[in-house]
C-alpha positions in Angstrom: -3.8 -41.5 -29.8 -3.0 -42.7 -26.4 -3.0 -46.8 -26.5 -5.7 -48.2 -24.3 -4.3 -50.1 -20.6 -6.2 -52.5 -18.6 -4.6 -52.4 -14.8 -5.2 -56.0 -13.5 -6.4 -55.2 -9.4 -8.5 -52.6 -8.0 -7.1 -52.3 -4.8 -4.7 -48.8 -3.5 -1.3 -49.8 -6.1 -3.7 -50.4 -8.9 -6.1 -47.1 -7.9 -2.6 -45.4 -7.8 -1.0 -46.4 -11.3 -4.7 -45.2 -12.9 -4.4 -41.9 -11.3 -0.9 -41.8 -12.4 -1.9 -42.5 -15.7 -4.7 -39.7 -15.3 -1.6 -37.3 -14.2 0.0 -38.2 -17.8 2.1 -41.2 -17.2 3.7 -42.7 -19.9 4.7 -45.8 -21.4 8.8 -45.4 -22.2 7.7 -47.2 -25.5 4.5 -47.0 -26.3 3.8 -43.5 -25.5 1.0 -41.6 -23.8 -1.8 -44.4 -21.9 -5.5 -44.2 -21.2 -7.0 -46.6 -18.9 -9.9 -48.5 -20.1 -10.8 -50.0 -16.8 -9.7 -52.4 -13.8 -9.8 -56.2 -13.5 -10.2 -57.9 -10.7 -10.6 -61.9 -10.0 -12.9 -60.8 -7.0 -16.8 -61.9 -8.6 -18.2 -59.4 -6.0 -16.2 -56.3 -7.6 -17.4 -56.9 -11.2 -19.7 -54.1 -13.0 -18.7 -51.7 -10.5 -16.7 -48.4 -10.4 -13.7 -47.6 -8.7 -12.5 -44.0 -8.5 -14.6 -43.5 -11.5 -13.6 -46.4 -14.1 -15.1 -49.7 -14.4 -14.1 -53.0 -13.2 -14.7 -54.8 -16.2 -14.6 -58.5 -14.6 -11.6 -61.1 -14.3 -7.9 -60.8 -15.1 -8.8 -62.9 -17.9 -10.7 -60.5 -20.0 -7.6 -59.2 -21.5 -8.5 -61.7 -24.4 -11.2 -59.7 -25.2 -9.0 -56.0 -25.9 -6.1 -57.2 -27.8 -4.9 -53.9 -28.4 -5.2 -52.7 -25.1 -1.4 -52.9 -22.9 -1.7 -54.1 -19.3 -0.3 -53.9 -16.0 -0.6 -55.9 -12.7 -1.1 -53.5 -10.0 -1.4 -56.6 -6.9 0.4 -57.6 -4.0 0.2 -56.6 0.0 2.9 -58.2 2.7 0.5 -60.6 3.2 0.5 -62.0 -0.6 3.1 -60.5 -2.6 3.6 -63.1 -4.9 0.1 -62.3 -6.5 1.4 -60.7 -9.2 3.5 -63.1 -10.2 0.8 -65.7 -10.5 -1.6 -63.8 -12.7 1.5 -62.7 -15.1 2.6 -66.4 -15.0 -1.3 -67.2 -15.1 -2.2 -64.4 -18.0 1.8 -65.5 -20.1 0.5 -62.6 -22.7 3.4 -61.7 -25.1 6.4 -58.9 -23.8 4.9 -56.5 -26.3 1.2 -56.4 -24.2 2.7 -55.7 -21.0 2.8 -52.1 -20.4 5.5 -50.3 -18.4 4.1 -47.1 -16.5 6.2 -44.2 -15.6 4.8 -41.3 -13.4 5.6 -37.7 -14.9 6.8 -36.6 -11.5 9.1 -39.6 -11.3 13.4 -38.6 -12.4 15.1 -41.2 -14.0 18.6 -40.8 -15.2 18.9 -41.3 -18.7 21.0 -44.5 -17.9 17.9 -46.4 -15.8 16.8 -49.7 -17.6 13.3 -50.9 -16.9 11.7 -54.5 -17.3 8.1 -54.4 -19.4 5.2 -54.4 -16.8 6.9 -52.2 -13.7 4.8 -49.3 -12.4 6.8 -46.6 -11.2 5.0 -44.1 -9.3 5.1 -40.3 -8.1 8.7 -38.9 -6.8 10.1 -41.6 -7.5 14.0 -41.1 -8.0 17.0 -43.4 -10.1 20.2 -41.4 -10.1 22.6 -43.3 -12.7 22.9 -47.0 -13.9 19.9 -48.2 -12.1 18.6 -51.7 -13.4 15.0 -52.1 -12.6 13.2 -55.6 -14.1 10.1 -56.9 -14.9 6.9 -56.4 -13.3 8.1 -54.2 -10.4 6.2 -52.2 -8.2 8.3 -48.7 -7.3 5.4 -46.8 -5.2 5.7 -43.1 -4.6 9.0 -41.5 -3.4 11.6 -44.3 -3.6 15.2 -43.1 -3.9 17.4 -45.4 -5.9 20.9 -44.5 -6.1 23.7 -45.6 -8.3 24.4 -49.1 -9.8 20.9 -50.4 -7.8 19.5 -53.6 -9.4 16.0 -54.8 -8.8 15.0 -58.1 -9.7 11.4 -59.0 -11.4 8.5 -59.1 -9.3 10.4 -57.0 -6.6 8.0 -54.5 -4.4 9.7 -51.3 -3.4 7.0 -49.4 -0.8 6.5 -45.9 -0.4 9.6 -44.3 0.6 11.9 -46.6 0.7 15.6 -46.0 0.0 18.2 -48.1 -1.4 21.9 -47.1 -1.4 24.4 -47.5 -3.8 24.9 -50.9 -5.4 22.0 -52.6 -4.1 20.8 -56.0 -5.1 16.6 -56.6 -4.6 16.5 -60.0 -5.8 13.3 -61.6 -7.7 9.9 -60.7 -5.1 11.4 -59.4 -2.5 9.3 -56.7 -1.0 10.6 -53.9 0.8 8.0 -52.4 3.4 7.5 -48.4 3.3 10.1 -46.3 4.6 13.1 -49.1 5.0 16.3 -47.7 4.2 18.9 -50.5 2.6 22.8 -49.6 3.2 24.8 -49.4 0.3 26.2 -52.9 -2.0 23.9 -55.2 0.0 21.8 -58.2 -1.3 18.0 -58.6 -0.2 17.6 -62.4 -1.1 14.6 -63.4 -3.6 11.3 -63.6 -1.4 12.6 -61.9 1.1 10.0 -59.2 3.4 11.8 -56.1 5.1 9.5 -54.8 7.2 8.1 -50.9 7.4 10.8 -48.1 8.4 13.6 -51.3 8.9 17.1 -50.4 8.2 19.0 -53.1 7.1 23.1 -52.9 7.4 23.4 -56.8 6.7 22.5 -59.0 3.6 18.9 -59.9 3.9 18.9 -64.1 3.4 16.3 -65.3 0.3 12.7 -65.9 1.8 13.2 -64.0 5.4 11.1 -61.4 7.2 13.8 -59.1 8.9 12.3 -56.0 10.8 13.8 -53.1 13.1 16.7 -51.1 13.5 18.7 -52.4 12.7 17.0 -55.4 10.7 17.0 -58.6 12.6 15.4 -61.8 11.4 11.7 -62.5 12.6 10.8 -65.4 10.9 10.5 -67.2 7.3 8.6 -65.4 4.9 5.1 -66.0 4.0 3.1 -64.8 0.9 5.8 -65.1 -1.1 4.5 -67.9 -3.5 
């Protein structure tokens, strides 16, 4: 029987990870996933229907399914550190977290994932790839060998990292940015859409263009 998942948000990544779960996403250990519904800290949203499935009320109603697995599907450029409040908010035990894996998506058999990372359509890991907890990897990211991502890190669609990479803890990575090979993007850190960064990114920076140049500290990191 596919175990139950509640997917914390109801905004596009959260709409996304349900659909991948309709597709026949899996959980690496649990096994096949059906989504009971969304949850969403927004009052107005409660006893609707998004896309077809109910939001079911608060983050906070994962006390009342204790069987179910859940994921945090939040975070924009303008708050990315929302998901790690609600995890740090919700502290539910390793095993509850689920980690979702698109059936389109190829990951080498050496890719490690962290409990509570949604990774999405086309999504690509060639060999050794460290990915940790809680990370978004949205549809058609490319990461190639010895690439480490840190918790809470948000990869957008498209974006490409090359070899030995380091995305440090909620950094978010804008859609399309392409990261030359064996550099660091520093924990908090925002590279903005289609940027292609050939230097180290500094922790808690915003660095757009081509090539990436800082624009200014960070905010919606916290």
């Amino acid at each position: 029987m596919p175990v139950p998942l509640l997917i914390v948000g109801s905004g596009g990544f959260a709409r996304e990870t349900a659909e991948a779960v309709r597709a026949g996403a899996s959980d690496p250990a649990a096994g096949a996933l059906r989504v009971l519904g969304f949850l969403d800290d927004d009052p107005s949203r409660h006893g609707t229907e998004v896309d077809g499935l109910p939001v079911l009320g608060p983050s906070e109603v994962v006390a009342d399914h204790p069987d179910a697995r859940v994921v945090v599907c939040t975070g924009s450029p303008t708050d990315y550190g929302s998901r790690r409040r609600i995890v740090e908010r919700l502290d539910l035990a390793a095993e509850r977290w689920a980690t979702v894996v698109h059936p389109a998506a190829v990951l080498a058999p050496s890719t490690r994932l962290g409990v509570g990372t949604a990774v999405l359509a086309s999504v690509v890991a060639t060999a050794s790839v460290g990915v940790g907890e809680h990370v978004a990897v949205m549809p058609g990211v490319i990461l190639t060998h010895d690439d480490e991502v840190g918790p809470f890190a948000t990869l957008g669609a498209g974006v490409r990292l090359g070899g030995g990479v380091t995305v440090e803890t909620g950094a978010y990575l804008g859609a399309g940015s392409v990261v030359r090979e064996r550099l660091t993007i520093g924990a908090g850190a925002l590279v903005g859409m289609g940027a292609v960064v050939t230097r180290d990114v500094p922790p808690g920076e915003v660095w757009v263009g081509v090539p990436a140049r800082r624009l200014r500290e960070a905010t919606g990191r916290s």
